[in-house]
Residue, then its C-alpha position, 0 to 999 in steps of 0.5 A: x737489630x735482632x735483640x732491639x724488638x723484642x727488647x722493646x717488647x719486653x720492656x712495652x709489655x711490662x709498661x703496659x702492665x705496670x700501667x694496668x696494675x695501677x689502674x686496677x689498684x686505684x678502681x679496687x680502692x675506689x671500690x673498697x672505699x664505696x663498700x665502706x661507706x655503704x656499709x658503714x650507712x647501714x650501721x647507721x641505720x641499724x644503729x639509729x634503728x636500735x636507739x628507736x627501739x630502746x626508746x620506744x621499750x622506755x615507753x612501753x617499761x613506764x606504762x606497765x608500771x602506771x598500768x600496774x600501779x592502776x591495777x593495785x590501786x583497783x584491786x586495793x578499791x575492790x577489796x573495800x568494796x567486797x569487805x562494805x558488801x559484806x558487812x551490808x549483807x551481815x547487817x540486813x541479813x538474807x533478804x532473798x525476795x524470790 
C-alpha cells in the first residue's frame, strides 16, 4: 500500500501534465495562427497601399510630361513672338514718345 499512492501520484502527476502540455500547445497554435493572419493582413494593406501609390506616380509621371510638353510648345510660341517683335521694332525704328 505504500508504494500504490505514490505511484498513482506519479502517473496522475504526469497525465495532468500531458493533459496541460496538450493544451498549451493547441492555444500556442491558435495563437500563432491568429498573429499570421494579422500579419499577413497587413501586408495586404501595405501592398495594396503600395499599388495606389504606383498608380498615382503614373499620373502624376504623365502629367509632367503634358506640362512640359505644354511648356515647350509656350516656349517655342514665345520665342516667334520676341523674334515678330523685333522685326517690328527694326521696321518702325525707335519711336519713344516720352
Amino acid at each position: 500500500m505504500q508504494v500504490v499512492i505514490p505511484l498513482i501520484c506519479a502517473v496522475l502527476g504526469f497525465v495532468i501534465a500531458a493533459m496541460t502540455f496538450g493544451r498549451n500547445r493547441d492555444k500556442d497554435i491558435r495563437q500563432d495562427a491568429a498573429n499570421s493572419a494579422v500579419i499577413g493582413t497587413k501586408l495586404d494593406n501595405i501592398n495594396l497601399g503600395v499599388e495606389s501609390i504606383r498608380i498615382d506616380l503614373k499620373a502624376n509621371e504623365k502629367s509632367i510630361n503634358n506640362l512640359s510638353e505644354r511648356m515647350v510648345r509656350v516656349e517655342e510660341s514665345s520665342k516667334q513672338a520676341h523674334k515678330r517683335l523685333d522685326r517690328i521694332t527694326l521696321k518702325g525704328g525707335d519711336n519713344n514718345e516720352s
